[in-house]
Biotite code that builds the C-alpha atoms (Angstrom):
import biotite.structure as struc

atoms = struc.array([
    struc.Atom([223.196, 174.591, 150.320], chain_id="A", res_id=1, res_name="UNK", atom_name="CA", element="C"),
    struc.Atom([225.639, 175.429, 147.312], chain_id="A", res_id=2, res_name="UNK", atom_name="CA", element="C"),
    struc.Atom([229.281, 174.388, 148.249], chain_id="A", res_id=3, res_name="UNK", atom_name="CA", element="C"),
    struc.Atom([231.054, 177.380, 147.106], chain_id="A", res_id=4, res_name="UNK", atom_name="CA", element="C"),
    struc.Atom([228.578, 179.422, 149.368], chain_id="A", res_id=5, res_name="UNK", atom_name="CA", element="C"),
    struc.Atom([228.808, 177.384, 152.705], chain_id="A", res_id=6, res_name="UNK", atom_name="CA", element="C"),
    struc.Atom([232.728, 177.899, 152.020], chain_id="A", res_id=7, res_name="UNK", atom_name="CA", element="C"),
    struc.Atom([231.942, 182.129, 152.096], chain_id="A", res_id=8, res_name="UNK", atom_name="CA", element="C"),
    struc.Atom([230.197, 181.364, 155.472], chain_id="A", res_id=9, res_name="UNK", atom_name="CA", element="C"),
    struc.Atom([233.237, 180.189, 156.786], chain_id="A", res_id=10, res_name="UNK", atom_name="CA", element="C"),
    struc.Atom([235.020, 183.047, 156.054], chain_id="A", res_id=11, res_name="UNK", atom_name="CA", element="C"),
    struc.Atom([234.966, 185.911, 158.981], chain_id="A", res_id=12, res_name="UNK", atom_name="CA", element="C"),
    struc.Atom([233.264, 188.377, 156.613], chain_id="A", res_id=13, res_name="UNK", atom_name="CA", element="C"),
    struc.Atom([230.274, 186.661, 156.758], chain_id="A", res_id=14, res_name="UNK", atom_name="CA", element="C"),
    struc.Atom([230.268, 187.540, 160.932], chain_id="A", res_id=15, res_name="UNK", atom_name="CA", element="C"),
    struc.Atom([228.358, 190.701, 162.153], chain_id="A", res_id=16, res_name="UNK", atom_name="CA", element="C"),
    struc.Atom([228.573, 191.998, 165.743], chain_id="A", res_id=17, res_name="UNK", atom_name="CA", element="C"),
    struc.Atom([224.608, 192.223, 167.261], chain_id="A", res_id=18, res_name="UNK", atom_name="CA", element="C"),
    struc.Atom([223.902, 195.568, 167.696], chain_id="A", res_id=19, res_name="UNK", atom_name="CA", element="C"),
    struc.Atom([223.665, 196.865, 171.475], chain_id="A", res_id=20, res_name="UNK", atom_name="CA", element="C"),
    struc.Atom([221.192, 199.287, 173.017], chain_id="A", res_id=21, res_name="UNK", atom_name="CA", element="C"),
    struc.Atom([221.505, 199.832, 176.725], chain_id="A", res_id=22, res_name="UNK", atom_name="CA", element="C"),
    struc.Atom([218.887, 201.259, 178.293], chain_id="A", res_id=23, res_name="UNK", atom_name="CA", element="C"),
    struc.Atom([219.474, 200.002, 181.753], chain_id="A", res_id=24, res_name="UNK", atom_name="CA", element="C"),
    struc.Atom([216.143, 199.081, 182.089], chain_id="A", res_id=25, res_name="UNK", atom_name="CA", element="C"),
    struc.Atom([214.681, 196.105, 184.243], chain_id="A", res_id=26, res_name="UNK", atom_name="CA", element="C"),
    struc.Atom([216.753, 194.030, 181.783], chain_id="A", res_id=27, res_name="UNK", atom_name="CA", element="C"),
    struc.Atom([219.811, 195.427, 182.212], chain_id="A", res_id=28, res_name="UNK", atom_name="CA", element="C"),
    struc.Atom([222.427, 193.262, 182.177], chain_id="A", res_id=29, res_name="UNK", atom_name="CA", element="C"),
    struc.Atom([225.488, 193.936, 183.931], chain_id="A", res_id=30, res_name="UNK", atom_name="CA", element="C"),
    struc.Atom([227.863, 191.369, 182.209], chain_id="A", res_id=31, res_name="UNK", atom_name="CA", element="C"),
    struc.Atom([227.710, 193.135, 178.912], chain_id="A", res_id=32, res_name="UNK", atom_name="CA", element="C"),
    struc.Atom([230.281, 195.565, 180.892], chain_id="A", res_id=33, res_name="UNK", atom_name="CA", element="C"),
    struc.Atom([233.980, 194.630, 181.662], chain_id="A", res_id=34, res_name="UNK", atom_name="CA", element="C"),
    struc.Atom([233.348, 196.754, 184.949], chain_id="A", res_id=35, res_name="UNK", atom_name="CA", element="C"),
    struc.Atom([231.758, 195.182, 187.754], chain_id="A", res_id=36, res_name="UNK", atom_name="CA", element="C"),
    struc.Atom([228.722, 197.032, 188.077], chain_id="A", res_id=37, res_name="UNK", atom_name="CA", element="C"),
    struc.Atom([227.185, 197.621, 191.178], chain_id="A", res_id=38, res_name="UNK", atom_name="CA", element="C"),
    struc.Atom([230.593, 198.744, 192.971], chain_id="A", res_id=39, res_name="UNK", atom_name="CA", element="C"),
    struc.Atom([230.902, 201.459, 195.222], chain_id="A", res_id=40, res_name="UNK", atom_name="CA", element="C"),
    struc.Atom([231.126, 203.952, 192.457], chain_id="A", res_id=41, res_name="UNK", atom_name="CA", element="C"),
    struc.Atom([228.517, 203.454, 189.752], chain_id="A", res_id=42, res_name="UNK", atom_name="CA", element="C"),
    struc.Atom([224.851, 201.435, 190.046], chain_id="A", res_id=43, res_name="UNK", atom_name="CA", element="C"),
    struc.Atom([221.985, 201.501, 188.044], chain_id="A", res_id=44, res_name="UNK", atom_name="CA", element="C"),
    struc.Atom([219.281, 203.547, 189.288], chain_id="A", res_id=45, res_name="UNK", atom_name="CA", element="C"),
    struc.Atom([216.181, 205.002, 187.814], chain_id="A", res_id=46, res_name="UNK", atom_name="CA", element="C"),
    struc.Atom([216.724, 203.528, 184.772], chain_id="A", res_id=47, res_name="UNK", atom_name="CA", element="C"),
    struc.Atom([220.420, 205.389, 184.337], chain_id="A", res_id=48, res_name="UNK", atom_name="CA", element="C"),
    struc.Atom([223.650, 204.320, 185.164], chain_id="A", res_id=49, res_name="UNK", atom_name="CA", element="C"),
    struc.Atom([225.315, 206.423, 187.795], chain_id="A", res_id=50, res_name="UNK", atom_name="CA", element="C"),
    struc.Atom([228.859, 207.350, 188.715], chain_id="A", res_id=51, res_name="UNK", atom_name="CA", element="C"),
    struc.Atom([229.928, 209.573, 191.728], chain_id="A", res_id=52, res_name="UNK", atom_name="CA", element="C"),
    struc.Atom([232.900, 210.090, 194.285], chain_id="A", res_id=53, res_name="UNK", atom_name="CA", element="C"),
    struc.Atom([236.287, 209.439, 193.431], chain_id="A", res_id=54, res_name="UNK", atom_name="CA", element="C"),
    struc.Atom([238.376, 206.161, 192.145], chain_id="A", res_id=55, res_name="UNK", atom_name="CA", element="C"),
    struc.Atom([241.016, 206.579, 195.503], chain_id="A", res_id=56, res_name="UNK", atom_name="CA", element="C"),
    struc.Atom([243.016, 206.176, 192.697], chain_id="A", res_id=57, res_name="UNK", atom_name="CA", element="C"),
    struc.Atom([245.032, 208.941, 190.152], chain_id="A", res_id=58, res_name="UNK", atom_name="CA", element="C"),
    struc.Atom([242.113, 208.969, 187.825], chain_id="A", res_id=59, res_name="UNK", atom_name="CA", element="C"),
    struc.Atom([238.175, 209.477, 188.346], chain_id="A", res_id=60, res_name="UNK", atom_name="CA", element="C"),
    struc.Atom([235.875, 206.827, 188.298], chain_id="A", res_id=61, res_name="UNK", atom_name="CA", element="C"),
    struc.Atom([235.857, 204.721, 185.303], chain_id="A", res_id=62, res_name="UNK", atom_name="CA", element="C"),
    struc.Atom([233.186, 202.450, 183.199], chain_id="A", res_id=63, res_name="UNK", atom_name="CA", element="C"),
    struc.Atom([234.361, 199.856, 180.433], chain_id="A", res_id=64, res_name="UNK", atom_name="CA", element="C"),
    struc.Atom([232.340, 198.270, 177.738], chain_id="A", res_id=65, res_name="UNK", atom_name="CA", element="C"),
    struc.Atom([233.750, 195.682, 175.259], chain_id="A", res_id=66, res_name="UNK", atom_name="CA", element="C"),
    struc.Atom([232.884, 196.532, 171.696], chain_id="A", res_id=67, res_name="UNK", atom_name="CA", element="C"),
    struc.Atom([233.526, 194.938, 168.057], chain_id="A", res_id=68, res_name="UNK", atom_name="CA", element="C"),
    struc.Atom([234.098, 195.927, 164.578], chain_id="A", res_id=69, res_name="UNK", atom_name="CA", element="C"),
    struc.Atom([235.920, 198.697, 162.054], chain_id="A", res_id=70, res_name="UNK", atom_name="CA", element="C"),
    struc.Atom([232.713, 201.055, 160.899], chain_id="A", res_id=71, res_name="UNK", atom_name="CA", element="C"),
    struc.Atom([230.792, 201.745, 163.766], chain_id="A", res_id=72, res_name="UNK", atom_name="CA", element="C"),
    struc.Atom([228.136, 204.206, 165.296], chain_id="A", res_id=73, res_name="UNK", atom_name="CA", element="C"),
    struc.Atom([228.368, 205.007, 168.742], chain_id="A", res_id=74, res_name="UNK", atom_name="CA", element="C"),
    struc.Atom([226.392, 206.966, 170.969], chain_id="A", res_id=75, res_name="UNK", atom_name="CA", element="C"),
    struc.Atom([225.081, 207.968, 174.497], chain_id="A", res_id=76, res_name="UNK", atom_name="CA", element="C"),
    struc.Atom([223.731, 210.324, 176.397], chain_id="A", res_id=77, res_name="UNK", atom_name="CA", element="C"),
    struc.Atom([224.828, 211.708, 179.583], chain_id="A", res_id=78, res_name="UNK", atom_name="CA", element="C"),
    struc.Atom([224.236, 214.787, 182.292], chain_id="A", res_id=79, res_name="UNK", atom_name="CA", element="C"),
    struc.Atom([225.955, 215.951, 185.140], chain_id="A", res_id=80, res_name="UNK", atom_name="CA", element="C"),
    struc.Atom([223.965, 216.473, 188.106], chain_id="A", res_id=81, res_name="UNK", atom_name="CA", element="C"),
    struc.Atom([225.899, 219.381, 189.971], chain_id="A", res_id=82, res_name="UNK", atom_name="CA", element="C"),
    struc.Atom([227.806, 221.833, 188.391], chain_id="A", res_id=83, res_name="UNK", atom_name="CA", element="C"),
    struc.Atom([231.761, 221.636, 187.771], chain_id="A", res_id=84, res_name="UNK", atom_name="CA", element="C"),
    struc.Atom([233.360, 218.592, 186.587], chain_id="A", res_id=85, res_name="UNK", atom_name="CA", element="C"),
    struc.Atom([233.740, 216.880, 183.136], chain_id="A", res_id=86, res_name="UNK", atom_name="CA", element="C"),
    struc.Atom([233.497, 213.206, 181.687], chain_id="A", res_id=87, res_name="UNK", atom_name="CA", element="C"),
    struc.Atom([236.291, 211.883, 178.500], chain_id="A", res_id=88, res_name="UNK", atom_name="CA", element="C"),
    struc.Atom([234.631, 209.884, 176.479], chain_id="A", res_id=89, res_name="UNK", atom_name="CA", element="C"),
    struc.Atom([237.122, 206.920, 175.447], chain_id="A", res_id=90, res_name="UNK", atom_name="CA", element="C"),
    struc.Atom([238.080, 204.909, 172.102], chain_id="A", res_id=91, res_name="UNK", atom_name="CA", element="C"),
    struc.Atom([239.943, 202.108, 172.372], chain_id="A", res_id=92, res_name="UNK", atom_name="CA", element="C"),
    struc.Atom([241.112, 199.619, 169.468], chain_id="A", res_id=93, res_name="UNK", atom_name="CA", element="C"),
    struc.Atom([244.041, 197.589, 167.539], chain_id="A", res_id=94, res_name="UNK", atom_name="CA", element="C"),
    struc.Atom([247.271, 199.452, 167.856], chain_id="A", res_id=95, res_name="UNK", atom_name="CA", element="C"),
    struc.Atom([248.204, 198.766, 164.017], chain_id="A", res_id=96, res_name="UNK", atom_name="CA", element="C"),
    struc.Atom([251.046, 196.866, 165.856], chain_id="A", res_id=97, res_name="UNK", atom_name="CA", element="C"),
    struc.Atom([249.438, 193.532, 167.653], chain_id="A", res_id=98, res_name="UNK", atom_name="CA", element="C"),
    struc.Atom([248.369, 195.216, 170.581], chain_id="A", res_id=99, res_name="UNK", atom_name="CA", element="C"),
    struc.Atom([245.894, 197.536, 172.273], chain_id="A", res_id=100, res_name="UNK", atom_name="CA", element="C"),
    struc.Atom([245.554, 200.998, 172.986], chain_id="A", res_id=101, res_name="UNK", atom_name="CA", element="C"),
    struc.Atom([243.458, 204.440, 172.868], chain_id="A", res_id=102, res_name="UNK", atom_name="CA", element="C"),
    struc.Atom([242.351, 205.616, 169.548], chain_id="A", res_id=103, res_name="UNK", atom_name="CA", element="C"),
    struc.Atom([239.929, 208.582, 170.357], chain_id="A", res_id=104, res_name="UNK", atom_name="CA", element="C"),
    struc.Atom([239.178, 210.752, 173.347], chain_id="A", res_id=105, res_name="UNK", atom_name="CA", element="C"),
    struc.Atom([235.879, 213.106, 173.378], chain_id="A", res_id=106, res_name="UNK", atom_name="CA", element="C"),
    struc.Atom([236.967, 215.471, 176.423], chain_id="A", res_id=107, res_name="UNK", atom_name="CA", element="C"),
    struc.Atom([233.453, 216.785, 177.185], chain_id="A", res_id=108, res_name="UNK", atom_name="CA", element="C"),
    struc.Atom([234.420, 219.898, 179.438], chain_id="A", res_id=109, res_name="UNK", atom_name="CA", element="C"),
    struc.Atom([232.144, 221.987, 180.457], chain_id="A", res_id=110, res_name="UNK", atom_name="CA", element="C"),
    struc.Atom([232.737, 225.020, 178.280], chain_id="A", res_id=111, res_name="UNK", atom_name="CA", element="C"),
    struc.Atom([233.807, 223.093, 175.283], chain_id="A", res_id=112, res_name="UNK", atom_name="CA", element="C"),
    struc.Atom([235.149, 220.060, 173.669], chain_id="A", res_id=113, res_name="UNK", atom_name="CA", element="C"),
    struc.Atom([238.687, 218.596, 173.253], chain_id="A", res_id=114, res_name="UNK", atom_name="CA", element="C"),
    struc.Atom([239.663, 216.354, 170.546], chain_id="A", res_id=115, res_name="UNK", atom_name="CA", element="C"),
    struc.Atom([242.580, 213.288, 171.454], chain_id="A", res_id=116, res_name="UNK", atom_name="CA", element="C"),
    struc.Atom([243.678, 211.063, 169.036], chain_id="A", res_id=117, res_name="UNK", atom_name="CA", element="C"),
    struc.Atom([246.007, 208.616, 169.914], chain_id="A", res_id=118, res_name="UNK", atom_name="CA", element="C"),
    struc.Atom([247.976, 207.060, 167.153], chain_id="A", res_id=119, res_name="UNK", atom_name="CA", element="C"),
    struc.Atom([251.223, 204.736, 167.378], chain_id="A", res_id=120, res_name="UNK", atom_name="CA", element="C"),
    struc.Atom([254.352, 204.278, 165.925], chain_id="A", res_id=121, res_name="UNK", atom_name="CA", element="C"),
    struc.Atom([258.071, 202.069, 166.210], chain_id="A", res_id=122, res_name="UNK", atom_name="CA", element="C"),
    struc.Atom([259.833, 205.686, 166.021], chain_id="A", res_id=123, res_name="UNK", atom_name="CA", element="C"),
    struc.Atom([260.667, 206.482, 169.646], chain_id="A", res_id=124, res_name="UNK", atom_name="CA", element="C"),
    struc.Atom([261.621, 210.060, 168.163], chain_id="A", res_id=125, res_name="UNK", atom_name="CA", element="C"),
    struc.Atom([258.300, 210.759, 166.187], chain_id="A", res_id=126, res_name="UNK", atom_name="CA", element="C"),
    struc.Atom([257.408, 214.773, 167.008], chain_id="A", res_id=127, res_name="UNK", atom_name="CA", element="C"),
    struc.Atom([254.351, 213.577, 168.500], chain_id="A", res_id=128, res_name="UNK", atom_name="CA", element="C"),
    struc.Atom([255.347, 210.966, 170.884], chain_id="A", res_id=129, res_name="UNK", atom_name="CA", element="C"),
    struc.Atom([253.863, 211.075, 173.778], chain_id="A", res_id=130, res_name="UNK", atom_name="CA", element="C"),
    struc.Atom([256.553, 212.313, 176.404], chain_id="A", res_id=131, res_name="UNK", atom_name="CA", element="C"),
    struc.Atom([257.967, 210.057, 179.514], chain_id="A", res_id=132, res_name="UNK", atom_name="CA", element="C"),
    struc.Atom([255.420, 206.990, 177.923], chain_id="A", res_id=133, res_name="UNK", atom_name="CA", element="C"),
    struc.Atom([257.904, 203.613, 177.359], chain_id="A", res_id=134, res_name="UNK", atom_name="CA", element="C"),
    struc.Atom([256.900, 201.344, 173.940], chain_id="A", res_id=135, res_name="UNK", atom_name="CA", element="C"),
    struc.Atom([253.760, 199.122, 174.386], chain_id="A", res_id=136, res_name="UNK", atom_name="CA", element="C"),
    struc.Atom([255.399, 196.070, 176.153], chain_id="A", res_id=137, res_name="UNK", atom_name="CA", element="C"),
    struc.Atom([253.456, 193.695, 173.643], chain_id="A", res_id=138, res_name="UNK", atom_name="CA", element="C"),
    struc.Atom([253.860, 195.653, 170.041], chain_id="A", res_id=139, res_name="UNK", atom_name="CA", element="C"),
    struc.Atom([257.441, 197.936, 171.126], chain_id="A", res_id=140, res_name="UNK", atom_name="CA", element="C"),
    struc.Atom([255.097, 200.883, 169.242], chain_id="A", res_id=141, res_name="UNK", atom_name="CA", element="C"),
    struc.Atom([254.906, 204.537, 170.952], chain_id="A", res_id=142, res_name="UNK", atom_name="CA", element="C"),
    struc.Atom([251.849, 206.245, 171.739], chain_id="A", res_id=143, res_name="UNK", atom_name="CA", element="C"),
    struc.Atom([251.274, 209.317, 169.524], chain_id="A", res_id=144, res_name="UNK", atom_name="CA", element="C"),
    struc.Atom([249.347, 212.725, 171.063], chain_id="A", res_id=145, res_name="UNK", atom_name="CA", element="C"),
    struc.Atom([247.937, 214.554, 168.628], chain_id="A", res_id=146, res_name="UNK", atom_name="CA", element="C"),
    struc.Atom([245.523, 217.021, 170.912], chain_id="A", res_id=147, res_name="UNK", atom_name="CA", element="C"),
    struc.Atom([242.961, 219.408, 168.922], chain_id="A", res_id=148, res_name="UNK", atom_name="CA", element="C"),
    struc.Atom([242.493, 223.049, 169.911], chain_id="A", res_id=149, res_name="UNK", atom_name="CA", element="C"),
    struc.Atom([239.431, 222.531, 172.227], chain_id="A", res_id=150, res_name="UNK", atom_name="CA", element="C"),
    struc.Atom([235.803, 224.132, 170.584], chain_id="A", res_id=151, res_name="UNK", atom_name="CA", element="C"),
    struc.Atom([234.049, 226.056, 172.650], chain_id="A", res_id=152, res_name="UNK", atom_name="CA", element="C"),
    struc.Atom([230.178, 225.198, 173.106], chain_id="A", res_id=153, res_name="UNK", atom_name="CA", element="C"),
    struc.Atom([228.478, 226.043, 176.671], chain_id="A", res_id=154, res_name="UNK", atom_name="CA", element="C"),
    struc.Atom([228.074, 222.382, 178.585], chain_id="A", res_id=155, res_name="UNK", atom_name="CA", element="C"),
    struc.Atom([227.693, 224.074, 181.919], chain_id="A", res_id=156, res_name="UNK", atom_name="CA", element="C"),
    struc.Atom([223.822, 223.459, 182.504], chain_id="A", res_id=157, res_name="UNK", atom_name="CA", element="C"),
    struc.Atom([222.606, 219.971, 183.953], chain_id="A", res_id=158, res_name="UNK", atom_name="CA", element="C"),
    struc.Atom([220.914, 218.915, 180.742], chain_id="A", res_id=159, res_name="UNK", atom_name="CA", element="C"),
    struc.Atom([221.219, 215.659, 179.272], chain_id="A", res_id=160, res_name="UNK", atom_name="CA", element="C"),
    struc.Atom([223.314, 215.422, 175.987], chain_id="A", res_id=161, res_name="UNK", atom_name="CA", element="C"),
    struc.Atom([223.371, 213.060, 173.172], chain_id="A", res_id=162, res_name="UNK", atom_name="CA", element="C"),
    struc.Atom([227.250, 212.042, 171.928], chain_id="A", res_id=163, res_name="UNK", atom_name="CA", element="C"),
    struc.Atom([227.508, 210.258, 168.522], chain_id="A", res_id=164, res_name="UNK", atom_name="CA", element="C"),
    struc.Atom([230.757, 208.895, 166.873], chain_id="A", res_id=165, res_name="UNK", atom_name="CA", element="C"),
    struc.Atom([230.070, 207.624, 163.636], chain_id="A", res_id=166, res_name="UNK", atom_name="CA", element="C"),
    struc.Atom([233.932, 205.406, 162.293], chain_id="A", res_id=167, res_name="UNK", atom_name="CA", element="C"),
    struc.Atom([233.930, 204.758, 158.551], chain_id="A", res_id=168, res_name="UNK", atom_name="CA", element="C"),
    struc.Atom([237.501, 203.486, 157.284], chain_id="A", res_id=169, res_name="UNK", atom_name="CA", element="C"),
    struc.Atom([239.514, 206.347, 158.321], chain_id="A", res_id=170, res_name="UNK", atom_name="CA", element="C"),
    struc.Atom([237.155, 208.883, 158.616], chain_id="A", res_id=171, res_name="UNK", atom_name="CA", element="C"),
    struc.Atom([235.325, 209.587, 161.904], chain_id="A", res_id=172, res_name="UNK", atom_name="CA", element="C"),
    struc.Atom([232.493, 212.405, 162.517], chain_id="A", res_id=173, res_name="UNK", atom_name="CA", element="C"),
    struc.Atom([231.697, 213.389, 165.983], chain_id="A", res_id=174, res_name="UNK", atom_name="CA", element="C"),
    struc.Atom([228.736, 215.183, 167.204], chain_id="A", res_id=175, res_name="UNK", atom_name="CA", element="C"),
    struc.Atom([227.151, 216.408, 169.877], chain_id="A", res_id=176, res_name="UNK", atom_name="CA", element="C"),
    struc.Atom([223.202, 216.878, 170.272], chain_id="A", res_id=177, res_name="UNK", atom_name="CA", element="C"),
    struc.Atom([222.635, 216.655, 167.101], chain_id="A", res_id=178, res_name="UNK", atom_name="CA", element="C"),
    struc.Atom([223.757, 220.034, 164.822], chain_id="A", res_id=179, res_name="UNK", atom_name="CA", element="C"),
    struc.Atom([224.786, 221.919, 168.121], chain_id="A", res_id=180, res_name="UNK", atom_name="CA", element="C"),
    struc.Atom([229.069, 220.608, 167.253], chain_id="A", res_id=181, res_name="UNK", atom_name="CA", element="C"),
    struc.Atom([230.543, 218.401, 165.037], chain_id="A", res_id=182, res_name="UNK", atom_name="CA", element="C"),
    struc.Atom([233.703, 217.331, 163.894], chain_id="A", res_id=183, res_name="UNK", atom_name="CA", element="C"),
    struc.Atom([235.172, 215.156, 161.148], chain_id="A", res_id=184, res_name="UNK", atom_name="CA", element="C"),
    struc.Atom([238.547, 213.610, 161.026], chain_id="A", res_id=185, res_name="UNK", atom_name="CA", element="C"),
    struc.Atom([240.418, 211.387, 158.829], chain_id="A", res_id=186, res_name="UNK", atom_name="CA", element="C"),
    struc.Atom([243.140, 209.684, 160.673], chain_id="A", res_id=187, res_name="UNK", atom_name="CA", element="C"),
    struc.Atom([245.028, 206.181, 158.952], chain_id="A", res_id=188, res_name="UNK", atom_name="CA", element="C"),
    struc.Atom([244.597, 204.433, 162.710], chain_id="A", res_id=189, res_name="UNK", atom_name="CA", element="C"),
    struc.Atom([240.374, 204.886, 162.809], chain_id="A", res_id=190, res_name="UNK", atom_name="CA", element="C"),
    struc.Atom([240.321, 202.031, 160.177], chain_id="A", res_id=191, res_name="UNK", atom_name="CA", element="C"),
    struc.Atom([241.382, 199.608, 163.374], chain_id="A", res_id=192, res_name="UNK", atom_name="CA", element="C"),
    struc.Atom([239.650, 196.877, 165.194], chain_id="A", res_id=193, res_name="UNK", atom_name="CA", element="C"),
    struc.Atom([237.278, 199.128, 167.849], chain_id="A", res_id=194, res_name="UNK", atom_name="CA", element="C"),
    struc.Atom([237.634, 196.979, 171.454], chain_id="A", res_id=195, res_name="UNK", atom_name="CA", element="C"),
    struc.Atom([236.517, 198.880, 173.989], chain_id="A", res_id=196, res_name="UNK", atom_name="CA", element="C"),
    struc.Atom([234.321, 201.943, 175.343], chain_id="A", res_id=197, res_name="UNK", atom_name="CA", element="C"),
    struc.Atom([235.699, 203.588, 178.180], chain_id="A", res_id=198, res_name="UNK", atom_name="CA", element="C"),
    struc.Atom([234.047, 206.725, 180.043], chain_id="A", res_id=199, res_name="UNK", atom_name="CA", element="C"),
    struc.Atom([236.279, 208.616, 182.594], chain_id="A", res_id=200, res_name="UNK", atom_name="CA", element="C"),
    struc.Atom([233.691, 210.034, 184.869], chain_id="A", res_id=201, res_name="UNK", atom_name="CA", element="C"),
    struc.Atom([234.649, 213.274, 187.327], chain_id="A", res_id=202, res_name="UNK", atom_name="CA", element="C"),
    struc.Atom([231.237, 214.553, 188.193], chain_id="A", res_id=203, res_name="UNK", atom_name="CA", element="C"),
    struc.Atom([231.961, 214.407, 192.134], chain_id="A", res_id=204, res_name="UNK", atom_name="CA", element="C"),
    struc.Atom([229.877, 213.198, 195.222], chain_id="A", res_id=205, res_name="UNK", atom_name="CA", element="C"),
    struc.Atom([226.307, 214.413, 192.785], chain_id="A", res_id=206, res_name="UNK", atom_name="CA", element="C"),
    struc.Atom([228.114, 212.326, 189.996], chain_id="A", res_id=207, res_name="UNK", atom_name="CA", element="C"),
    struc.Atom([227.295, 211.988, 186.491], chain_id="A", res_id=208, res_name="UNK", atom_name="CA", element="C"),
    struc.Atom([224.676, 209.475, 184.834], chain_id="A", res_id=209, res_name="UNK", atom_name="CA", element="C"),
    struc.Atom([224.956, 207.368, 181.487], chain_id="A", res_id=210, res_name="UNK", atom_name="CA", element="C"),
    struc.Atom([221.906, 206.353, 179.148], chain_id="A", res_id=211, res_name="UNK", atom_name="CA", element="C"),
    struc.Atom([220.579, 204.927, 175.585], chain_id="A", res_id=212, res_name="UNK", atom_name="CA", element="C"),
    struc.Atom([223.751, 203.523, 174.889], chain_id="A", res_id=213, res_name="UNK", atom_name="CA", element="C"),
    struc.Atom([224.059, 202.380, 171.468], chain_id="A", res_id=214, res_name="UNK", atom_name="CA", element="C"),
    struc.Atom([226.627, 200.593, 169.175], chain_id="A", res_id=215, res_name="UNK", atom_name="CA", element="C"),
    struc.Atom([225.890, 199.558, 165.620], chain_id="A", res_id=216, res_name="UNK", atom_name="CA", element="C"),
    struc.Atom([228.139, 198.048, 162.805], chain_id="A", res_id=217, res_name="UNK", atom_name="CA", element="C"),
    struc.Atom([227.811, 200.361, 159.535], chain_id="A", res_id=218, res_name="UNK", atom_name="CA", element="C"),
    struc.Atom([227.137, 198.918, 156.255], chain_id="A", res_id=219, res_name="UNK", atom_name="CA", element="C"),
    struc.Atom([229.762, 198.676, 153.543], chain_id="A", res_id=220, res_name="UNK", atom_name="CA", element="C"),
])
């Protein structure tokens, strides 16, 4: 092998995150998740992942996955299985400031959907600091709240949906079963380091279920 291109191997460009597809299949595998899965709120049945009841906690039950990479697709499907409730759909990633923190939330309510982004900043005073929230104790940076006028689309029926986040440098699109809603944004903090999935589940005692979950670096 050529020296000069063993030394671009080195380098961390040359290092691509595999692609994941969950299916939760008979090959499911439960340590791809940073939440301990069986526990007494979400299991894998019928070839879904479920999630019912509630945390005991202040928020609703709550799945984690562990992502990597800048330009990614992300999707899923979900469906509630009893009517009322809603699930937030979470981003998290690099903070721009050497920490950690949400980027995106996809409120999925069931008469619309609500936008969150979540940028940060060292100026305790910026207009859209998030109120009564101290600095990041690793970075000192403030959480920013920038929430979107929610869109109106009709997510009461127990259907299954298909979510899909597509990040490109500081561009995001999100859509929702296909050309039903979509949504592009350019925001300088969606060109971070993506590190984590997070879905907030409230879908009560009938609960909500997860499927074809699918992450994908994009291109250059």
């Amino acid at each position: 092998m050529p020296r000069f291109f063993l030394a671009l191997c080195l380098v961390p460009l040359c290092h691509a995150a595999e692609p994941l597809h969950e299916t939760f299949g008979p090959e499911f595998d439960a340590a791809r998740f940073l939440t301990p899965i069986p526990n007494k709120n979400s299991s894998v049945r019928e070839g879904v992942l479920w999630t019912r009841g509630e945390s005991g906690g202040k928020y609703p039950p709550m799945v984690y996955l562990p992502v990597e990479g800048k330009d990614l697709m992300i999707s899923f499907r979900y469906r509630h299985l009893a009517a009322g409730g809603w699930l937030w759909f979470f981003v998290d990633g690099e903070d721009g400031f050497g920490s950690e923190d949400h980027m995106l939330r996809v409120k999925l309510l069931r008469t619309g959907v609500e936008l969150e982004v979540d940028g940060h900043s060292m100026d305790e005073n910026h207009p859209l600091a998030q109120k009564n929230r101290p600095a990041d104790p690793k970075s000192g940076a403030y959480r920013l709240n920038e929430i979107l006028p929610m869109e109106k689309i009709d997510l009461t029926g127990n259907t299954w949906h298909e979510v899909r986040l597509v990040f490109h440098g500081e561009d995001v699109t999100v859509s929702l079963d296909g050309e039903a809603w979509s949504k592009s944004l350019k925001r300088s903090n969606f060109n971070a380091g993506k590190l984590k999935l997070l879905w907030m589940q409230n879908g009560g005692q009938a609960g909500i279920e997860l499927d074809d979950i699918r992450v994908e670096e994009i291109p250059n």
